[in-house]
N, C-alpha and C positions, 0 to 999 in steps of 0.2 A: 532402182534403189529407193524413189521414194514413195513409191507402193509397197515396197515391203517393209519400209517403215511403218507405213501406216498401219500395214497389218498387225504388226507385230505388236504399237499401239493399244490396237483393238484387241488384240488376244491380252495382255497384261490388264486393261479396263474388266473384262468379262472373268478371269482370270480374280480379280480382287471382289469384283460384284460376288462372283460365287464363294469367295470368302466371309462375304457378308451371310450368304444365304445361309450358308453352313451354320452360321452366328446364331441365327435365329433358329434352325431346326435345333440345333445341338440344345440351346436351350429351351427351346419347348420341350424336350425330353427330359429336362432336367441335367443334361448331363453337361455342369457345367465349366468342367475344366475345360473339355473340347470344346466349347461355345466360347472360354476365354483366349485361347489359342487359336484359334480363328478369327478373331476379330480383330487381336492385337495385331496379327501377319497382316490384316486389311490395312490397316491406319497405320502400320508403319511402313506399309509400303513406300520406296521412295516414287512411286508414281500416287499417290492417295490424291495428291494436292492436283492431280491431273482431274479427275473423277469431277463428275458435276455436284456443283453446289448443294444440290439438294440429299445425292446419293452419300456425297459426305457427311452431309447433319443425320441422316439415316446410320450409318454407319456409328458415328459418335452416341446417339440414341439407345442403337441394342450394347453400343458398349455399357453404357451406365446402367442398362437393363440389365446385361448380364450380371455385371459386379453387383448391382442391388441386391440380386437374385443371392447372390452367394455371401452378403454379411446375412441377409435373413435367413437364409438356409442353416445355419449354426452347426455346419460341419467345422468342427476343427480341425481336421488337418487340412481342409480344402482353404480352410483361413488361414491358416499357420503358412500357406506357400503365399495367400493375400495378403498381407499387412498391412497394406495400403488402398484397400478395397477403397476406401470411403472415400481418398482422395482421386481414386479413377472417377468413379461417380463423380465427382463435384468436376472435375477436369474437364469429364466428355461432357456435362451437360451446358458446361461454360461455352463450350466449344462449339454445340448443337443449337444454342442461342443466339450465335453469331449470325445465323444464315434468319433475317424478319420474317421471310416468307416460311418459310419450313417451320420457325415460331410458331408464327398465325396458324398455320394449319392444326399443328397437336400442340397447340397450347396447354390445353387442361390435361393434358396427359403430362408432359413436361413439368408444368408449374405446380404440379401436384408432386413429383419426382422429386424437385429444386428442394418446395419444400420440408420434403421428408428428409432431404440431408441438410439442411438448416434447423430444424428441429434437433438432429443427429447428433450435430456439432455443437449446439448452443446445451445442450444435456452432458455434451460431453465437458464442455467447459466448466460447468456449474458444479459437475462431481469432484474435477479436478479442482476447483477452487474449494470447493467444500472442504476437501482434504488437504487442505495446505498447499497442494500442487502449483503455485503461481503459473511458474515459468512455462507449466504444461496448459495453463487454462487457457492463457493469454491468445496462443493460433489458432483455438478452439474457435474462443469469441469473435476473432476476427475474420473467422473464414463465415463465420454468422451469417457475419454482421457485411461483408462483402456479398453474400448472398439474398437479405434481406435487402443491400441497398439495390442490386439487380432488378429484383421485386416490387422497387418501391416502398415496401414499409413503411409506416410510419415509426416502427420500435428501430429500425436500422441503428441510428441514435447513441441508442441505449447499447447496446451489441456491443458498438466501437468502444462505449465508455468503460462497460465492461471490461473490454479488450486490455485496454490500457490504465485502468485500476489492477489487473492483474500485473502485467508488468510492471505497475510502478510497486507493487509488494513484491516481486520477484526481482525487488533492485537493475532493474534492465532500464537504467533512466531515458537510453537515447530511444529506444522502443516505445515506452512511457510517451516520451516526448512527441513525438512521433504522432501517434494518436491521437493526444488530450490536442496536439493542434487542429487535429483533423476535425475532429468532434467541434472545437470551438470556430472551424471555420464552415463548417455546417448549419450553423446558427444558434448554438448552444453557449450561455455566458452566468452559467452560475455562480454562486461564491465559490461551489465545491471544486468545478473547475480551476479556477483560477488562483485555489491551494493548492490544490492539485501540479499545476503547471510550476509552481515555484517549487515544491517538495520535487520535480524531476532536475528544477536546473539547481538546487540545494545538492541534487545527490551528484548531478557532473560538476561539483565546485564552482559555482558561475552564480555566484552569491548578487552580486550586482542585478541581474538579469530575474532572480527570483522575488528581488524587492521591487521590480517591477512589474511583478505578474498581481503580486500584492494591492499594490497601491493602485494597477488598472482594477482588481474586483473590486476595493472596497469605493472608488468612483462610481460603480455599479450598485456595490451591496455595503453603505457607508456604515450599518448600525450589525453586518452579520459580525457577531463574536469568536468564529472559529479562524476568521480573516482578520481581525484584530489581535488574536492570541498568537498566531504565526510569524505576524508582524515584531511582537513582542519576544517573539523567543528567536528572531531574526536580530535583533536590536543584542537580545543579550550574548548571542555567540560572537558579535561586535565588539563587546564592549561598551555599549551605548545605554549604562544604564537610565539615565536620564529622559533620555527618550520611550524605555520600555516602562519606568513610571508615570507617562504622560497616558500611555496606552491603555496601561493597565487600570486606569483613574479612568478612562471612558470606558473600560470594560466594567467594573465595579459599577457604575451611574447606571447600567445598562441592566445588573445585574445584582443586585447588592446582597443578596441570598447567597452567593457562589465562595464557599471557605477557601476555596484553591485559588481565588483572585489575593482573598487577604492573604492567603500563605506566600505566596507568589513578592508582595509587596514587602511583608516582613523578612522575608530572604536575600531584598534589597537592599532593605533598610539597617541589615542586622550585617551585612558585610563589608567587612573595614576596609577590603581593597576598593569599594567604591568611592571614590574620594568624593567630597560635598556631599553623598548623601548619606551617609551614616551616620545613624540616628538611632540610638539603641533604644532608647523610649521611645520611638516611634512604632519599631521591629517587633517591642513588646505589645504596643497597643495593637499592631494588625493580629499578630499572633493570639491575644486574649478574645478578639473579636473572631477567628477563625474558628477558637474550639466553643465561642458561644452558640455559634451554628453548627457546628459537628464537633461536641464534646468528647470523641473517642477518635479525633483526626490525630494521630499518628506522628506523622509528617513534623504538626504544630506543635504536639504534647513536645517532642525530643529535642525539637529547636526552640523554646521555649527555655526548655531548660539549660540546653547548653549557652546559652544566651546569654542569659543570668551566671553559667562556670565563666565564659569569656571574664564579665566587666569583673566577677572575683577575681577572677586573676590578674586583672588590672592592680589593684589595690595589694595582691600579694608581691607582684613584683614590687610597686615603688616602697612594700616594706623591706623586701630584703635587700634593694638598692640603700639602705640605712645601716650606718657602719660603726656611725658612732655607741659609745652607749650612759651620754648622759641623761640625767631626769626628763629632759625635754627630748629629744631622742626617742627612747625610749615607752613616752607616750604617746610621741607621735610611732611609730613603729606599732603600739598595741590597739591603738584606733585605726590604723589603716586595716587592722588583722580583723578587728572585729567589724569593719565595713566590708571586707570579703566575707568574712562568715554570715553575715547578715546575708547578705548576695546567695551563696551559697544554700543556708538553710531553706530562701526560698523559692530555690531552684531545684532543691532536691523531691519534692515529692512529683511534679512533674517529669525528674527523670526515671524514677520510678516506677509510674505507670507507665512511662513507654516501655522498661523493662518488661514488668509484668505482662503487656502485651504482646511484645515481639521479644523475646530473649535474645541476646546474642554476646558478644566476646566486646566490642564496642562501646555500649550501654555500662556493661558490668564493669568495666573498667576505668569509666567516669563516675561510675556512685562509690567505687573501690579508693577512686585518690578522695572523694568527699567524705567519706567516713572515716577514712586516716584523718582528713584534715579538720573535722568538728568533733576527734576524738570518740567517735561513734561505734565502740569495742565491741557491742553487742550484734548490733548492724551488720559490721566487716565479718565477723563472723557466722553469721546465719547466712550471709549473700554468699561467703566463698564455699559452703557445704552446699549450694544450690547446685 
């Protein structure tokens, strides 16, 4: 009985080898579905793992040869039954790597293979990201980028980052996450990184844990401004305005050129639910100084002006808070009116031009209650034929 084990053994071993052999003829002839049918029946054999070490990495070898064979071939239908050509290749060549000695021997054949599906996949990622495709780029990059670190590469790196920039625009924070650790535990500690890593635990709600990733980059990168800005819009979805004008003032020092710092301040300053620091002359003065540098900023022109409707409105209400209607009364009530007008008047051509430049339903209907309210007949009407 245990010679005819053996034998039998030996017939199943010979038996898979000539499955291989077929592998390789079928495709020197090109004819590669039977060369893929063949090969697969070798490696799935459940005696494969019996086969010696080396016959195995041989075996995994013509696999990847064959399926190469057949993405570059550009038959479609013989791809249409493949779908998965590119991931056989990269499987069996992982697999073929395994065995040093067998490496050593056909290295440049091999590593010239590796790299042609790293190439493959890394074109494939970049198309996909091009096109908006995140969530598709992202396996691309990482199967790179796992194939480069194989390799050694020095770009491996960059692959993973890749990898994981795609994810984190495909909202897949824990995947994101994932990565940007990987990458930063590779040796990689840039500022970009470690925005990076808080925009993932930002999007799993782990707000805490992002103002940490923060405050370790800018220990690293104390003066980068895009780690400062982060910081800043981390403060204000807090609530913490005080702190986000702290930031914002080193950002500004750093930068004093930049209108979207003053816009930024004046939207601080100009907001009454900020208790302590609302400062409508303040709000004004960032804002005057925003559109001194970008005279067509937008953003500034609209809040500027409504700025200037707000504190009118201040002054309208405490007039019609006045009930009485004696002499004094009466000019107190007409001086409050003409301090909203005042207000008013010089807020209106500010909102103006933001009309004229962005039209919309919003706009129009704050120049609509100002021209009722300064009596502006001619105004109201040429603005509502628009």
């Amino acid at each position: 009985m245990i010679l005819l084990a053996v034998l039998l053994t030996a017939n199943v071993m010979m038996a898979q080898k000539k499955d291989r052999t077929d592998a390789f003829m079928y495709n020197k002839n090109g004819q590669y579905e039977k060369a893929m049918a063949s090969i697969e029946k070798c490696v799935n054999h459940e005696q494969f793992l019996g086969m010696k070490p080396d016959d195995q990495a041989q075996a995994w070898l013509y696999r990847a040869i064959i399926y190469q064979n057949v993405i570059q071939s550009g038959d479609e239908a013989l791809l249409a039954k493949t779908p998965n050509a590119l991931e056989v290749v990269y499987e069996s060549l992982m697999n073929c790597m395994k065995n040093p000695d067998f490496l050593e021997d056909n290295k440049m054949e091999i590593y010239q293979r590796v790299g042609s599906v790293m190439t493959t996949y890394y074109s494939k990622g970049a198309d996909d990201y091009n096109s908006g495709k995140f969530s598709e780029a992202a396996p691309m990059f990482k199967k790179a980028y796992d194939i480069a670190k194989s390799l050694g590469s020095a770009d491996a790196n960059e692959m993973l980052n890749l990898a994981a920039t795609s994810a984190l625009r495909a909202e897949d924070y824990n995947t994101a996450l994932g990565y940007f650790t990987e990458v930063k535990n590779n040796g990689t500690e840039t500022a970009d990184l470690y925005r990076h890593l808080a925009a993932c635990y930002n999007g799993l709600g782990n707000a805490e844990q992002a103002m940490a990733m923060i405050n370790a980059g800018l220990e690293k990168n104390p003066s980068d401004a895009n780690l400062i800005l982060e910081k800043v819009n981390a403060y204000l979805k807090e609530g913490k305005a005080a702190e986000a004008v702290e930031d914002l003032n080193k950002l500004h020092e750093l930068d004093p050129e930049n209108a979207q710092l003053l816009f930024a301040l004046g939207t601080i300053y100009g907001d009454e639910a900020n208790e302590g620091l609302y400062d409508a002359d303040k709000a004004r003065q960032y804002y005057e100084q925003a559109l001194s540098i970008k005279p067509d900023y937008f953003d500034a022109t609209y809040n500027l002006g409504v700025l200037y409707t707000a504190m009118a409105n201040k002054y309208i209400k405490q007039a019609n808070e006045i009930t009485g209607i004696s002499k004094k009364e009466l000019e107190q009530y007409d001086g409050l009116m003409e301090q909203a007008n005042e207000l008013l008047r010089t807020g209106l051509p500010y909102l103006r031009q933001a009309y004229d430049a962005q039209p919309s339903d919003d706009v129009k209907n704050v120049l609509r209650s100002i021209y009722v309210q300064l009596k502006m007949n001619d105004e109201l009407k040429a603005l509502m034929s628009e």
